[in-house]
Backbone as CSV, one residue per row, in Angstrom:
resi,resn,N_x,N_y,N_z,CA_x,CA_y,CA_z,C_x,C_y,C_z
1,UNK,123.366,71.871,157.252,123.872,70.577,156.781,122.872,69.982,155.788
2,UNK,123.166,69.771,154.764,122.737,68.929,153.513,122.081,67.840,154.096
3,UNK,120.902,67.482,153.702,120.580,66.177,154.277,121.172,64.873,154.215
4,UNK,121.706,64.776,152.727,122.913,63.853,152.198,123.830,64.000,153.410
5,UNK,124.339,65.080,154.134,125.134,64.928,154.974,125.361,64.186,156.013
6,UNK,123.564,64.657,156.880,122.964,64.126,157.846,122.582,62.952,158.117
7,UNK,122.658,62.260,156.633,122.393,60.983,156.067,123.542,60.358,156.623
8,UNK,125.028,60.849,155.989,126.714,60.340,156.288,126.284,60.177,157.516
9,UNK,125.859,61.338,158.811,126.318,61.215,159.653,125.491,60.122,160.535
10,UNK,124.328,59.790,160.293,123.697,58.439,160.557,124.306,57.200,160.564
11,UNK,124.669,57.046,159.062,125.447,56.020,158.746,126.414,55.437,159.960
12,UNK,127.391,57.044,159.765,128.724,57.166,160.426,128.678,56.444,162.213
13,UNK,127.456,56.602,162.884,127.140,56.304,163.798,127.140,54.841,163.938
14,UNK,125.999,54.668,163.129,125.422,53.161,163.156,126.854,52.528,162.607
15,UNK,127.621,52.750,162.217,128.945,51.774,161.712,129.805,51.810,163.128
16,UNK,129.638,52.814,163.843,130.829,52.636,165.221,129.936,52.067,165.977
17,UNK,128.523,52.031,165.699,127.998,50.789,167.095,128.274,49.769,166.384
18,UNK,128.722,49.154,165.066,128.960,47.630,164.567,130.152,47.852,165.182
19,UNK,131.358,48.343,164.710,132.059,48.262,165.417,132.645,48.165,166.639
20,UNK,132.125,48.744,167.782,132.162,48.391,168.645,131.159,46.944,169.396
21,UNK,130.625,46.539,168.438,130.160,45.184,168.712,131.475,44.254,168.139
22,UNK,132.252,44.613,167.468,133.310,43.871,166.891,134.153,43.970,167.870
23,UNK,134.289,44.877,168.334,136.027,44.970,169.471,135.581,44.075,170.713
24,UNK,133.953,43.934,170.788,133.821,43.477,171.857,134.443,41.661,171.857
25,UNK,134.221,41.209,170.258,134.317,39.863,170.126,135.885,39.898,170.040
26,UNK,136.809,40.890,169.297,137.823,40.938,169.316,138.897,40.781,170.890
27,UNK,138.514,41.136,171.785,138.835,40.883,173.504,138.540,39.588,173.760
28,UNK,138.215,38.951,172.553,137.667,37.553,173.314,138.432,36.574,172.801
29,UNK,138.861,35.564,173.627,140.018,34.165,172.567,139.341,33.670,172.115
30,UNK,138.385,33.360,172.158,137.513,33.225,171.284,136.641,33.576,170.079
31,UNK,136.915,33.726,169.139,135.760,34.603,168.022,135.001,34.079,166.998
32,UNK,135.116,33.006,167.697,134.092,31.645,167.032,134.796,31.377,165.400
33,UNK,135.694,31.718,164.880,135.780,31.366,163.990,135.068,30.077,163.138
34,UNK,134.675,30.158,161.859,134.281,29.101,160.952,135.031,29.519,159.601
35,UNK,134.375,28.997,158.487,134.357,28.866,157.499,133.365,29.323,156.635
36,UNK,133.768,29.976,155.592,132.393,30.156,154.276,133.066,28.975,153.060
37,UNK,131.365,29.061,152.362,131.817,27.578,151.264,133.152,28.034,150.416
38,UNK,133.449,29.297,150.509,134.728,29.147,149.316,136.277,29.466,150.374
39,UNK,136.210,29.038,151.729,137.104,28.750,152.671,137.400,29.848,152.973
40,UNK,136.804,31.270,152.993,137.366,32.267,153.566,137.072,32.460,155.183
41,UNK,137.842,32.869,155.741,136.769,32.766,157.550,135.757,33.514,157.881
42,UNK,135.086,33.457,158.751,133.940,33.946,159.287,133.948,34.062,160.726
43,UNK,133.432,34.807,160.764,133.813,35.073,162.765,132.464,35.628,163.140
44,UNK,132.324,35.124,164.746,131.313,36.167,165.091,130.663,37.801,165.194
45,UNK,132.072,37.943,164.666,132.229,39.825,164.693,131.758,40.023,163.488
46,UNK,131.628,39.219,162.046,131.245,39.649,161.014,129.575,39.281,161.159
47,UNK,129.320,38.182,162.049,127.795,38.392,162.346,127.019,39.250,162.737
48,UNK,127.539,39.931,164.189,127.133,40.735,164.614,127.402,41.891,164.055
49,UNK,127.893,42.294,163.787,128.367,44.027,162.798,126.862,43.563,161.511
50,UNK,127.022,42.157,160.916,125.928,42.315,159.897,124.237,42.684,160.114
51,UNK,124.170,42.182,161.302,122.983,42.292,162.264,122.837,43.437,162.255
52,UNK,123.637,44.267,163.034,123.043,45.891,163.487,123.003,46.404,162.153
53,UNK,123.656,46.386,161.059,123.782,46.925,160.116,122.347,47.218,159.309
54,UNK,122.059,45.594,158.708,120.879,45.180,157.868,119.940,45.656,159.161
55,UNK,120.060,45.713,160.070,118.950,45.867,161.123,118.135,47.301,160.604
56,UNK,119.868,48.080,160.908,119.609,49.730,161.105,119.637,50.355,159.929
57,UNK,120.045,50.338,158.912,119.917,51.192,157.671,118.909,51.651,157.296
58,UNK,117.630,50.567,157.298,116.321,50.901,156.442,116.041,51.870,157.648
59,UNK,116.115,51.873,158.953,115.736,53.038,159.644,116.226,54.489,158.755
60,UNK,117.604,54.708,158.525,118.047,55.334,158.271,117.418,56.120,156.756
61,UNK,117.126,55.205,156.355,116.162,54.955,154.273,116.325,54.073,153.940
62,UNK,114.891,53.640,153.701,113.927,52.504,153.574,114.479,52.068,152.220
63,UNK,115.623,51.209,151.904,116.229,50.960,150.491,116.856,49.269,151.085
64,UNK,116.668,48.853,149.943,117.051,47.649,150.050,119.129,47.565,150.602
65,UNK,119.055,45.945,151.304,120.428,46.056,151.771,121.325,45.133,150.992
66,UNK,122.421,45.182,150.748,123.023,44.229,149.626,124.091,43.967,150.939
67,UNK,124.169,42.633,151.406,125.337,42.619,152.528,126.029,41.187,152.113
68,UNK,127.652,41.597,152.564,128.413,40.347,151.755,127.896,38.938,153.030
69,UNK,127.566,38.977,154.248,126.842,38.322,155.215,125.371,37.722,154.872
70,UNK,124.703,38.430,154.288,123.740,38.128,153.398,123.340,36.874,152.387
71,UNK,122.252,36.404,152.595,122.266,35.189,151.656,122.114,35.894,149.914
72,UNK,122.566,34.779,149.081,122.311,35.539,148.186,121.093,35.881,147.501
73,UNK,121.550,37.361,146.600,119.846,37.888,146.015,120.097,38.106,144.684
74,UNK,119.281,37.000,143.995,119.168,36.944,142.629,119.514,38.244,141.596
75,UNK,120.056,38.137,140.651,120.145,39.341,140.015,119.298,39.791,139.349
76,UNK,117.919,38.766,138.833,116.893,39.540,138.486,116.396,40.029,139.716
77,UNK,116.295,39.858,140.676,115.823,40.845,142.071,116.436,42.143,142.154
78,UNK,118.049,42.190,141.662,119.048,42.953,142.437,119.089,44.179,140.856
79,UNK,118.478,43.347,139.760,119.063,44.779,138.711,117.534,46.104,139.007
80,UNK,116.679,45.586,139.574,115.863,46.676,139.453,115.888,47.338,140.475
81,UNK,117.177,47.460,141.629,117.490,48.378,142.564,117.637,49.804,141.494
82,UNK,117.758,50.646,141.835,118.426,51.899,141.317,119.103,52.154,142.641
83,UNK,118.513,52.564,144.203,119.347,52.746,145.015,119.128,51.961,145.995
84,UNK,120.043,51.691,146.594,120.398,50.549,147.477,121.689,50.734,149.024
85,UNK,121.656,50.345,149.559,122.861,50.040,150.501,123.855,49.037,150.469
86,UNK,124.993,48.891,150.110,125.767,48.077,149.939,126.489,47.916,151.273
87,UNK,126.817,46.967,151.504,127.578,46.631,153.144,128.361,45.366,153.263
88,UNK,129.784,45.807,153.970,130.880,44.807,154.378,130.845,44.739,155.674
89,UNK,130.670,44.283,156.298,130.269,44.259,157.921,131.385,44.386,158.595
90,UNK,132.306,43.382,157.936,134.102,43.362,158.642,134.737,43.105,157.675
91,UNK,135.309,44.127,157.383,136.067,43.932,155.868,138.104,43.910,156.048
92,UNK,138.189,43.008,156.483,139.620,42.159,156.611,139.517,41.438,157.257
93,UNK,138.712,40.211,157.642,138.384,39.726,159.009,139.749,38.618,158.663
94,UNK,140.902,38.456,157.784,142.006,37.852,158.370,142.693,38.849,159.153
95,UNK,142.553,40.373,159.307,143.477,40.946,159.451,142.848,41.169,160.921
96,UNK,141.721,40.990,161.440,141.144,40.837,162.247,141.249,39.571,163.074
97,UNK,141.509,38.482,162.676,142.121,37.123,163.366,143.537,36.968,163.622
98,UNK,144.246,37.985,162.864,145.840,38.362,163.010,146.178,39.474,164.600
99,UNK,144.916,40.014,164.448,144.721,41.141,165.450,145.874,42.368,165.371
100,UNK,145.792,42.615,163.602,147.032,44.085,164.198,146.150,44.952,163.875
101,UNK,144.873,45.196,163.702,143.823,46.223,163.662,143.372,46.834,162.554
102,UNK,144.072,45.691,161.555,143.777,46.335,159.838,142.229,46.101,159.455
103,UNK,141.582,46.385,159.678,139.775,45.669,159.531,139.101,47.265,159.662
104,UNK,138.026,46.831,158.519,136.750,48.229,158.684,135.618,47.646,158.651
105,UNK,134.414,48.835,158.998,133.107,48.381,158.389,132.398,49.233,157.769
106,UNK,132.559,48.784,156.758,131.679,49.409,155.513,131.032,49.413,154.705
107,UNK,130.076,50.657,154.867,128.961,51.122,154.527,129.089,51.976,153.408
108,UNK,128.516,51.549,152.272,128.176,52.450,150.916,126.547,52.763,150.565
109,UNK,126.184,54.071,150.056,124.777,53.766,149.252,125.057,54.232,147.824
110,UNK,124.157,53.025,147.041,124.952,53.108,145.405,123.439,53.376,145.152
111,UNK,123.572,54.487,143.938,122.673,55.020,143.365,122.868,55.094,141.746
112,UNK,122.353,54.030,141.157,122.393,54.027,139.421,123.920,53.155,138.997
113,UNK,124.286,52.674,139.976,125.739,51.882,139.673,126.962,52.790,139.965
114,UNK,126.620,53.695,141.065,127.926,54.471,141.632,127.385,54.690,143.239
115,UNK,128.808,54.698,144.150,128.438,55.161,144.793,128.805,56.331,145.304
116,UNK,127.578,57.032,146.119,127.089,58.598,146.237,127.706,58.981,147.695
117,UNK,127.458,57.416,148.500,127.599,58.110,150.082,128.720,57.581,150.354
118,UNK,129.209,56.951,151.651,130.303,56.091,152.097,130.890,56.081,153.280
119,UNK,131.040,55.208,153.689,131.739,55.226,155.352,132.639,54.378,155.383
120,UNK,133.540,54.496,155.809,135.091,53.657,156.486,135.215,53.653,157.450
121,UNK,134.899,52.681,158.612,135.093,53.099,160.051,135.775,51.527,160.179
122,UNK,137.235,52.313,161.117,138.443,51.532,161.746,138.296,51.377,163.360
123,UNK,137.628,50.239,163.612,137.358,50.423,165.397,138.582,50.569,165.984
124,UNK,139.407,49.518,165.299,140.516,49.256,166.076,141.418,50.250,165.966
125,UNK,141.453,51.040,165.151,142.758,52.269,165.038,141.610,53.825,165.578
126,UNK,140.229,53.582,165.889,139.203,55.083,166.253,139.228,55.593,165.521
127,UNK,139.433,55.027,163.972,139.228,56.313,162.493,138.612,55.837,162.031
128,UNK,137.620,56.770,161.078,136.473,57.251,160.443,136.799,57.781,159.487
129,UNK,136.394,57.366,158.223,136.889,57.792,157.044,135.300,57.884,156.651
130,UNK,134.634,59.291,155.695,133.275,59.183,154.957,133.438,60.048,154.132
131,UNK,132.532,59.613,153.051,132.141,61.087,152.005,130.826,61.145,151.525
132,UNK,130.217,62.064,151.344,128.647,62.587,150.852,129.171,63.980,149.560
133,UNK,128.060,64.286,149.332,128.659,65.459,148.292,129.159,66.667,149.108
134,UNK,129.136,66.780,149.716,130.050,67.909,150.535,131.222,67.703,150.293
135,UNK,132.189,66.791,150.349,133.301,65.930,149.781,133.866,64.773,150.990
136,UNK,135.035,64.638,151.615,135.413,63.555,152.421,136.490,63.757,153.085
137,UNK,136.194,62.933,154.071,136.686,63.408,155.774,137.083,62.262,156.305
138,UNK,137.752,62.431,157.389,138.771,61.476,158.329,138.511,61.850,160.002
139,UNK,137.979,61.260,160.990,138.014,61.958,162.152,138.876,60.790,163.097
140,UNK,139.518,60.795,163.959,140.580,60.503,164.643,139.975,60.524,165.922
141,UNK,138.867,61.046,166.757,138.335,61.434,167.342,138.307,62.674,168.557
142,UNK,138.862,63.070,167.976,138.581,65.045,167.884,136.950,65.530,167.015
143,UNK,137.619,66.451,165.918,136.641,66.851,165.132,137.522,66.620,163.602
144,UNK,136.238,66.062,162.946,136.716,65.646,161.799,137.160,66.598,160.663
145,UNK,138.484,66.248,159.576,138.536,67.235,158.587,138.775,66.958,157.323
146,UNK,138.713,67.627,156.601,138.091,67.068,154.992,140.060,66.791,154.731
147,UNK,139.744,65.777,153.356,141.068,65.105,153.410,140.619,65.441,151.878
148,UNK,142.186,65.465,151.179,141.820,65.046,149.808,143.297,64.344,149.284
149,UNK,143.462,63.614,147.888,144.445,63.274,147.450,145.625,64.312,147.418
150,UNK,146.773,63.412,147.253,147.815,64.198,146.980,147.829,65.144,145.694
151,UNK,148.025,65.943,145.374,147.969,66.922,143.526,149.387,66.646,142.987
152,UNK,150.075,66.505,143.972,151.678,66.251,142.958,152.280,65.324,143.579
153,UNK,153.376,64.800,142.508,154.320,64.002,143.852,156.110,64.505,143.974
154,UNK,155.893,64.647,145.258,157.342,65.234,145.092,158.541,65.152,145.278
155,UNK,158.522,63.808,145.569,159.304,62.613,146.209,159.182,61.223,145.551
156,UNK,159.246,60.340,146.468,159.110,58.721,146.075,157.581,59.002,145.943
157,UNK,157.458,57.899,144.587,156.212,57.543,144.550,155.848,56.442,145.574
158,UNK,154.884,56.762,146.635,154.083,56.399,147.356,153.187,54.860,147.445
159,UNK,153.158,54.032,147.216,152.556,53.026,146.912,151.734,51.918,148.002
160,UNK,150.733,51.586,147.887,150.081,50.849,148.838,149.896,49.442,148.306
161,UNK,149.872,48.427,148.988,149.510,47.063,148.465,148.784,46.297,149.441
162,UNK,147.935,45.225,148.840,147.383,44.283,149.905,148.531,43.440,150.367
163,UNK,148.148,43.277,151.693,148.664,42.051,152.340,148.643,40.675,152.269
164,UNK,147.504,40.452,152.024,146.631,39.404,151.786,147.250,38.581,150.260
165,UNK,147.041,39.735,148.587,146.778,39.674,148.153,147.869,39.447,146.627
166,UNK,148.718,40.168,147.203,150.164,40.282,146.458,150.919,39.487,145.706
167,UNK,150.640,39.928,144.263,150.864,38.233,142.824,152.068,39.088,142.061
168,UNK,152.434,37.691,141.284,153.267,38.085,140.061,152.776,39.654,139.367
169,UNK,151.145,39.517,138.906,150.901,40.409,138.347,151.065,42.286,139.015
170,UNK,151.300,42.194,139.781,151.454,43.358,140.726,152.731,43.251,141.039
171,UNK,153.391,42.536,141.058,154.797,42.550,141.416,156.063,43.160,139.916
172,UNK,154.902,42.574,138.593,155.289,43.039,137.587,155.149,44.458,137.636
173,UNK,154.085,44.716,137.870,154.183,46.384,137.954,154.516,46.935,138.259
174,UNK,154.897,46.762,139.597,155.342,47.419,140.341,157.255,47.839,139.986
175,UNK,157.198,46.939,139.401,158.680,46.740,138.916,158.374,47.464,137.854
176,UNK,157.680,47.585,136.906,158.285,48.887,135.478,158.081,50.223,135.986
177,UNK,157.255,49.684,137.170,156.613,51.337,137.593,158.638,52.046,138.291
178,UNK,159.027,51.014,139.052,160.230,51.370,139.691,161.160,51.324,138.843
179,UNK,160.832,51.253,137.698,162.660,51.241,136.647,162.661,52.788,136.383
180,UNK,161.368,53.341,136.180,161.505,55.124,136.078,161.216,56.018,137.173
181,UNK,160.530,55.834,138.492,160.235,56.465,139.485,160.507,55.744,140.845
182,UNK,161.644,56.501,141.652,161.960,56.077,143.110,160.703,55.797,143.593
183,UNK,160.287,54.831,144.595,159.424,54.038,145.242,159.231,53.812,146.622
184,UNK,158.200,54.471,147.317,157.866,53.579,148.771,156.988,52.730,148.345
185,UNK,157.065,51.395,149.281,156.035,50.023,148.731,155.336,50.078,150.528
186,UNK,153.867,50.406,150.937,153.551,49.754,152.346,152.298,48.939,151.877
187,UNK,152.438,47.869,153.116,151.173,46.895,152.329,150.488,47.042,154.196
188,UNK,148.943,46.886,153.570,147.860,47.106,154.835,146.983,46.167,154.593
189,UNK,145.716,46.284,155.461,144.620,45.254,154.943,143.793,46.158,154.862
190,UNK,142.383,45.507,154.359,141.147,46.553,154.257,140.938,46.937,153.127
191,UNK,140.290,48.147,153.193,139.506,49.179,152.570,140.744,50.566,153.121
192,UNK,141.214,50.350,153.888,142.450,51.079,154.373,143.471,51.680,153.423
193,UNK,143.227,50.486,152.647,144.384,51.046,151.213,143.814,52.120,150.283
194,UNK,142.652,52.393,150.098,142.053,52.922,149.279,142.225,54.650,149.774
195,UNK,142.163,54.214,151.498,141.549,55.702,152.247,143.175,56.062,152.096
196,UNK,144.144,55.614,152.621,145.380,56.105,152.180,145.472,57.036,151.318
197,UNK,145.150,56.428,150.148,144.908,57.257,148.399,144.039,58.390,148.650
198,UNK,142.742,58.486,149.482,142.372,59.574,149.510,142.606,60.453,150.189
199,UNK,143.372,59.958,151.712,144.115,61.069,151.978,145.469,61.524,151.856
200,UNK,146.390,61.213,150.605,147.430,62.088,150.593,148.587,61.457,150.951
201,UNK,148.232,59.986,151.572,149.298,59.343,152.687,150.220,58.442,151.732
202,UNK,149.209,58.048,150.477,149.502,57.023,149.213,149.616,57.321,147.882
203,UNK,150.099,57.773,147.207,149.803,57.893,145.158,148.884,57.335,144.658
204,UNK,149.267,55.645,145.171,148.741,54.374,143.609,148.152,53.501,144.387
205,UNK,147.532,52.857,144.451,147.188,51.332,144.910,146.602,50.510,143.963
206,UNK,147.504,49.696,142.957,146.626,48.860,142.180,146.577,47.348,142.852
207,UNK,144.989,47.201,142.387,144.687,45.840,142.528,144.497,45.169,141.951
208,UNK,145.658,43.824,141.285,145.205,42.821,140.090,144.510,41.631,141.164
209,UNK,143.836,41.614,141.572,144.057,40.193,143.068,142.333,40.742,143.224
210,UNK,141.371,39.530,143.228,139.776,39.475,143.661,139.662,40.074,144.538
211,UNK,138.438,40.698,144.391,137.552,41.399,145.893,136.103,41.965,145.121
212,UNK,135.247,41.570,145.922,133.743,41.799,145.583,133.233,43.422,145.753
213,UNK,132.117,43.510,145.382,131.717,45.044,145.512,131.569,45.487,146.668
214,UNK,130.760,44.981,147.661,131.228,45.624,149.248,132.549,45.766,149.705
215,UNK,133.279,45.022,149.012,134.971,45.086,149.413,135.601,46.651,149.538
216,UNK,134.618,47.587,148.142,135.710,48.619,147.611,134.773,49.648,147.479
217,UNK,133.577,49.415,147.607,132.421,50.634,146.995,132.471,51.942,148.303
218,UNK,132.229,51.430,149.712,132.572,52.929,150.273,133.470,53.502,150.567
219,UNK,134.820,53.154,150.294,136.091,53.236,150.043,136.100,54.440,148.866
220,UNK,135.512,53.381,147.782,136.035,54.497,146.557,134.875,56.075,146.403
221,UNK,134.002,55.666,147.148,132.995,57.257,146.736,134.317,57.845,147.846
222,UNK,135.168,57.491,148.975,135.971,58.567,149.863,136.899,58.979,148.778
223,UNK,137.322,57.722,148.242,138.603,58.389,146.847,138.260,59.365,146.154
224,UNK,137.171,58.930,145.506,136.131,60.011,144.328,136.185,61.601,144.857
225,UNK,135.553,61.412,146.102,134.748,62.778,146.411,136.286,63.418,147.376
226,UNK,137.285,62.462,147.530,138.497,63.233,147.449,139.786,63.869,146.553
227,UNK,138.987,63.622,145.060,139.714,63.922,143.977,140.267,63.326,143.336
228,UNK,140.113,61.734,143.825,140.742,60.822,142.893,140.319,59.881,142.208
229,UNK,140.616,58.764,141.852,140.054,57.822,140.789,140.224,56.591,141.134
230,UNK,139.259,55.573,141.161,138.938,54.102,141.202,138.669,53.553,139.293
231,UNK,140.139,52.658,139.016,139.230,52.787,137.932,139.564,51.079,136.521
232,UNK,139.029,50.640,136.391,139.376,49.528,135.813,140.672,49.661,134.744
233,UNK,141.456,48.811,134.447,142.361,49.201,133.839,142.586,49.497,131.796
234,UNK,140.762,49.875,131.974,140.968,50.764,130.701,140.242,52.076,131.271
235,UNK,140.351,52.161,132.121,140.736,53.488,132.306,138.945,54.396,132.981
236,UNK,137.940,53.173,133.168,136.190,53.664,133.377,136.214,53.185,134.960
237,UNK,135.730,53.922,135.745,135.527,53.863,136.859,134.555,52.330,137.286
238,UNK,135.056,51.939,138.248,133.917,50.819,138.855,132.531,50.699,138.924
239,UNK,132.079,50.042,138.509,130.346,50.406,139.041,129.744,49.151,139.215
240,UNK,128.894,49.615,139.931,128.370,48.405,141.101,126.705,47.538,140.834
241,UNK,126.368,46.296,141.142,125.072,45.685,141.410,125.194,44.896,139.867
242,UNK,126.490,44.649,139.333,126.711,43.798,138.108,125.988,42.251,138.319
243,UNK,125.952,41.507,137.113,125.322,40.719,137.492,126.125,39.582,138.540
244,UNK,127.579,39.813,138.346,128.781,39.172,138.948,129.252,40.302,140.295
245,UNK,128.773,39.935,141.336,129.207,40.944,142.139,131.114,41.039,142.058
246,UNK,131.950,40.416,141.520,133.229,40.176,141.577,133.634,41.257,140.827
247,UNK,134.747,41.925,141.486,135.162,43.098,140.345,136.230,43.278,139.752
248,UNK,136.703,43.862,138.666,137.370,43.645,137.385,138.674,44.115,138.430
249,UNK,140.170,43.821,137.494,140.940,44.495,138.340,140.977,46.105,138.320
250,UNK,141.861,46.681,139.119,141.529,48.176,139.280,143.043,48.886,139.678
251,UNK,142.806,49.899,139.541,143.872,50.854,140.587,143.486,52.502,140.666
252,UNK,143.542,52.750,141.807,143.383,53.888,142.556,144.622,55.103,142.887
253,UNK,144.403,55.772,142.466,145.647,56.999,142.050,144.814,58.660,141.963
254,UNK,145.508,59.148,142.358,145.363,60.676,142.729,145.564,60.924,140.799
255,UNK,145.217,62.554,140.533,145.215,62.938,139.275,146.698,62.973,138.617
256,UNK,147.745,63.107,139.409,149.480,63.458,138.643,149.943,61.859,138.857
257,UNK,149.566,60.979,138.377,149.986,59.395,138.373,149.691,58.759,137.376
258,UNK,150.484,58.717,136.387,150.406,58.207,135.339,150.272,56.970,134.922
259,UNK,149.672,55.694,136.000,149.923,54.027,135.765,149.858,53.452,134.795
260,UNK,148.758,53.996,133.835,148.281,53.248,132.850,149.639,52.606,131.901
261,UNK,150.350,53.790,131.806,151.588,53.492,131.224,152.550,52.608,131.456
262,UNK,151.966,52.080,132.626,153.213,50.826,133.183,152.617,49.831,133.137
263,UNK,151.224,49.748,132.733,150.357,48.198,132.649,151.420,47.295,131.465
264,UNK,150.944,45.978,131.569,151.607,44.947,130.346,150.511,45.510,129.349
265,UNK,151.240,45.233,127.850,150.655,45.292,126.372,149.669,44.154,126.690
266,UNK,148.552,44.711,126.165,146.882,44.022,126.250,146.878,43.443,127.630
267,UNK,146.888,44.582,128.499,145.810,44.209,129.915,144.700,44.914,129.617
């Protein structure tokens, strides 16, 4: 095993003990809910998952932690990372106060403004989504097996959407996309949408609708290193530790998906 591997599989660990610090708050009627200054919620489960996290990584390699729980860190501090750990501690925590189990925690390490490693771990559904250069995997809890995008489509085009997140501008698309190709539409929460795309389950998932760089970064190295593409809508992949952690819009599609072609004139 590659050490990069051995690395994943560290990670992979330390994300199911956050998680299972999350299910623990999740059993509870209680989950302390609050508020962050720009009104999104906060729960005790995104505390604690941030805790073990920032705790345990530098065990793992001694690299600085970029966590959306985290106070903020200046960008003259943050541009002279080259590699780093990026981290979402609970990444749907409405979908997590809804309780239908749409929530991950995830763990990326970005190296030069990409990321290299990645973990997706679903407490509530027992899946594990990661990739290292070996490529990327899904374990269910059996033994895990490498997943990759779909190569053709041979049917309805496949489509994923946020729950949360779902505007005119995506609704437009979705509509030229359906005047030439039959259509499934499923909408999820998470980082969930992304892993879909990398395993085979989804085509497209575009996102015109906000989300920060821990939102999507270990998500997309699973897309990447499963053959597919994260990629702004001229067409250059995402990259991370900008001076605006906020990221441009995007969409995620296997190689036989042609979207670009259905964007509006000058997006």
């Amino acid at each position: 095993m590659s050490s990069e591997a051995q690395i994943a599989r560290q990670v992979l660990a330390l994300c199911r003990r956050a998680g299972d610090a999350i299910m623990e708050v999740y059993a509870r009627t209680d989950v302390g809910e609050t508020a962050k200054d720009d009104r999104s919620p906060l729960t005790e489960a995104d505390l604690v998952a941030h805790r073990i996290l920032v705790d345990g990584l530098p065990d793992i390699e001694s690299l600085p932690v970029l966590s959306e729980e985290s106070r903020a860190i200046e960008y003259a501090v943050r541009r002279q990372w080259q590699r780093y750990w990026l981290v979402d501690p609970l990444d749907g925590t409405k979908e997590f106060l809804k309780r239908n189990g749409e929530f991950t925690v995830n763990v990326a390490l970005i190296e030069d403004g990409k990321p290299v490693l990645g973990v997706v771990h679903a407490p509530a559904l027992g899946r594990s989504y990661w990739a290292d250069a070996s490529g990327a995997f899904r374990q269910d809890g059996g033994q895990p097996r490498e997943i990759a995008v779909a190569k053709r489509v041979d049917g309805p085009l496949a489509i994923v959407a946020s729950r949360s997140h779902a505007g005119p501008e995506t609704e437009a698309f979705l509509a030229r996309l359906g005047a030439d190709h039959p259509t499934t539409l499923q909408s999820i929460g998470s980082s969930l949408k992304l892993c879909l795309v990398a395993e085979g389950a989804a085509h497209l998932y575009p996102r015109f609708g906000p989300t920060s760089e821990w939102d999507i970064a270990a998500a997309q190295c699973v897309v990447e290193r499963a053959g597919g593409t994260v990629s702004t809508l001229d067409g250059q992949p995402l990259r991370y530790n900008k001076q605006d952690l906020l990221n441009p819009y995007f969409v995620v599609a296997g190689p036989q998906v042609p979207w670009q072609r259905y964007l509006e004139r000058g997006s």
